[in-house]
N, C-alpha and C positions, 0 to 999 in steps of 0.2 A: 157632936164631936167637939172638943175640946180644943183649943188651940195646940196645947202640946201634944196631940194625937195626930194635930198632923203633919206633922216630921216624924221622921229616921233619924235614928244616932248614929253617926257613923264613927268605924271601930278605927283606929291606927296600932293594930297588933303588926309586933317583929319591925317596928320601925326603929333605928338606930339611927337614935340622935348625938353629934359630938357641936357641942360646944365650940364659939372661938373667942379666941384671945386677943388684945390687941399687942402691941412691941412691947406694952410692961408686963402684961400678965394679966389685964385687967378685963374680967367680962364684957364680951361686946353688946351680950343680949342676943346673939347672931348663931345661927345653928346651920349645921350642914344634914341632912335626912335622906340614910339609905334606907329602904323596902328590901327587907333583909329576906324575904319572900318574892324579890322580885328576881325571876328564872334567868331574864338576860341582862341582869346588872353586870355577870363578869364579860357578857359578848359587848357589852357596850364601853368597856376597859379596854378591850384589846381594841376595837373600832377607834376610840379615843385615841389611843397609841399610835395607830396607822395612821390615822389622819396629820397627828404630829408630824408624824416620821415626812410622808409626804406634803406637809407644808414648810417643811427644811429642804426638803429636797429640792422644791419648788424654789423658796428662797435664795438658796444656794444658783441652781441656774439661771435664775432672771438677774440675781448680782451679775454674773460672768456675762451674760450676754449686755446689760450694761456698760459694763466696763469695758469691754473690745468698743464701745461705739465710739465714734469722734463727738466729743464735749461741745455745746455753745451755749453762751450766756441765755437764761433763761428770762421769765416773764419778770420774777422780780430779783433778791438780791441771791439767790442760789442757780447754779450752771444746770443746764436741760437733764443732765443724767443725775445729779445731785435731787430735785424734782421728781424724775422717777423713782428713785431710791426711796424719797420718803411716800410716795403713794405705794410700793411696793410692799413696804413696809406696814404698812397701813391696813393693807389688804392680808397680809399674811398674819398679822396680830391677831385681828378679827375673824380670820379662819383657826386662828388656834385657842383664842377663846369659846367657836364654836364645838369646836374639839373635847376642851375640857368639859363645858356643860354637857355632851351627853354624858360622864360619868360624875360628877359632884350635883347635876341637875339645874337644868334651863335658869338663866338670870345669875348662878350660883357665884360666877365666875367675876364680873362684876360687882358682885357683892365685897366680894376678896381682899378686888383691887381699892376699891370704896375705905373699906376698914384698913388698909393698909395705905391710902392716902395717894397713891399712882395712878396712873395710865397706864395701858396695856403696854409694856416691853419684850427685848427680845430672848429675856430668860423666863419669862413666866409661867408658860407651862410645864418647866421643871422644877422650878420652883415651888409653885403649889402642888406638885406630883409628889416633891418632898414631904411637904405639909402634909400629906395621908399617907404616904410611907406608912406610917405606924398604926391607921388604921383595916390596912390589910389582914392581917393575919384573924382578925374579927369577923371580917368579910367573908374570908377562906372558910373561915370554918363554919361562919352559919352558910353559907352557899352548896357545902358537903353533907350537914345536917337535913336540907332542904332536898337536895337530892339523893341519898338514903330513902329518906319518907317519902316521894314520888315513885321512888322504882320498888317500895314494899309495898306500894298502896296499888300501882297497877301492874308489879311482878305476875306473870301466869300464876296459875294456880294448879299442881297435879293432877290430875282424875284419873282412875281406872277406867276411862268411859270405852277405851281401845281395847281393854283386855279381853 
């Protein structure tokens, strides 16, 4: 046996690769990869979404219950609630980057921020929700191609076998 006999090649069919840019236009080298065969890429969008939705949510109520508390000087130059604000904060960026990578894909999200020269903030998951906007309608349509072909491929089949 050969050396090259013993490997597998493996295939990356229906993979949709988009390119990114940096703020001039200028290739980053950096690519974003949907599995346009992959059945719960759209359950993993709306998952995404929800997860959002309820890390504002979240957000939103630990702000207010902050705020009702009575203030004291903290450990160092910011006040005790000023200090949970930025841990709260801290903790809700990093669940909404978790968010995002289930649908642009583990690490992706990072990647992003990386190219685009930031730290996770507090509009980023719309932000980058923008940035594939226009990837959608790609998505949609090879995801209705893909399920077509499943429901013809194990549609029943008629038989007279009853008759």
């Amino acid at each position: 046996m050969t050396e090259k006999e013993s490997f597998i090649q493996l295939k990356k069919d229906n993979v949709f690769r988009v390119g990114i840019l940096d703020k001039d236009g200028n290739d980053t080298g950096k690519c974003l990869e949907f599995d346009l065969e992959d059945i719960e890429l759209p359950t993993r969008l709306c998952e995404s979404q929800e997860k959002h939705e309820k890390n504002m949510k979240y957000l939103k109520d630990q702000l207010f219950i902050i705020n009702k508390r009575e203030d004291h000087k903290g450990k160092k130059l910011l006040s005790k609630n000023e200090e949970e604000k930025i841990k709260l904060y801290q903790k809700v960026f990093k669940d909404e980057m978790e968010a995002l990578d289930l649908f642009i894909g583990e690490g992706k999200t990072q990647m992003i921020l990386d190219l685009m020269g930031r730290k996770p903030y507090h509009t980023m998951y719309n932000d980058i929700e923008e940035m594939i906007k226009p990837l959608m309608p790609k998505l949609e349509e090879n995801f209705n191609i893909i399920k077509d072909k499943i429901q013809k491929k194990y549609s029943s089949v008629e038989t007279d076998v009853l008759e």
